[in-house]
N, C-alpha and C positions, 0 to 999 in steps of 0.2 A: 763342403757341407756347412761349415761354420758361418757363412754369409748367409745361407736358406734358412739355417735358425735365425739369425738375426731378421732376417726381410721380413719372414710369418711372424713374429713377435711383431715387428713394427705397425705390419698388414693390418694385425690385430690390434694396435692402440694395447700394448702392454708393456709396463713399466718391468726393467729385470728385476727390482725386488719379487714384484707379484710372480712371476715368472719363478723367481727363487723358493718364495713361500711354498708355490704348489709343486715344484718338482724335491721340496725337502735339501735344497742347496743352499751355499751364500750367495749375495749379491754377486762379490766379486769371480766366484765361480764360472755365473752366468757370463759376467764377462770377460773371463779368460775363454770360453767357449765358445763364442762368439768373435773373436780376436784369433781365433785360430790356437791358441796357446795352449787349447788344453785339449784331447781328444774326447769324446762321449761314449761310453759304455753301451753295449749293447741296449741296458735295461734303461738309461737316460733315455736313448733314442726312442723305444718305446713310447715310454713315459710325456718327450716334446710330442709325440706324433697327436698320441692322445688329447694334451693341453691345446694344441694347436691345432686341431682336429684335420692334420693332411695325413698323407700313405708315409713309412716308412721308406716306402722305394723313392719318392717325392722329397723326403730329406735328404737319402743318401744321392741321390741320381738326378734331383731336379726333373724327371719323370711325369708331367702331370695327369693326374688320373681323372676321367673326364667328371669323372661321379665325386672328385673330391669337394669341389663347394656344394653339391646336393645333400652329403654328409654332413659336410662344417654344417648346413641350412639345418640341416633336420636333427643334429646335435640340439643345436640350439635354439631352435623351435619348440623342444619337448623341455627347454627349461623354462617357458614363459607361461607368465599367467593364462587362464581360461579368456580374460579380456583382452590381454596383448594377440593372440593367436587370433580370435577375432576380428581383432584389427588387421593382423595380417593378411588375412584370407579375404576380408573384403577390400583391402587394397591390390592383391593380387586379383579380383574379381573386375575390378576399377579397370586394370590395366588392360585385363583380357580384351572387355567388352572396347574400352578405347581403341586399339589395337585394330582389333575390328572395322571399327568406325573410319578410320584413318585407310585401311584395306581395301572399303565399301564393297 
């Protein structure tokens, strides 16, 4: 499990302080739990699944849940501006209609 935290930190472009800050740990915590050295509490496991926005079963079991990057997406989509989503939606718009095009 200690490599699947670290991957999904990585995946995600996250440094372990920031990683510390939001799970209320220290750095070096982070990285004893990632090293394998330290085991994770039930309510950490929680807590990375949340941060990280995969399944608990995905932490403990490497499991991937097929709706889990439509989650990570839609997390993270409802934290962006009215003009970032915008943008989003007409770039997903771009591709459909590309898509298409390339299909005939």
């Amino acid at each position: 499990m200690h490599e699947r935290l670290k991957q999904a930190r990585k995946y995600l472009n996250l440094s372990q302080e920031f990683v510390a800050r939001q799970m209320n740990l220290s750095r070096p915590t982070i990285s004893a739990i990632e090293s394998g050295q330290r085991k994770v509490t039930a309510e950490e496991l929680g807590r990375f699944s949340i941060l990280y926005g995969i399944s608990v079963d995905e932490l403990m079991n490497g499991k991937v849940n097929s709706d889990s990057e439509t989650l990570m997406f839609a997390r993270s989509f409802s934290e962006l501006s009215d003009i970032d989503k915008k943008e989003i939606m007409n770039l997903i718009d771009f591709k459909k209609r590309y898509r298409e095009r390339l299909n005939g």
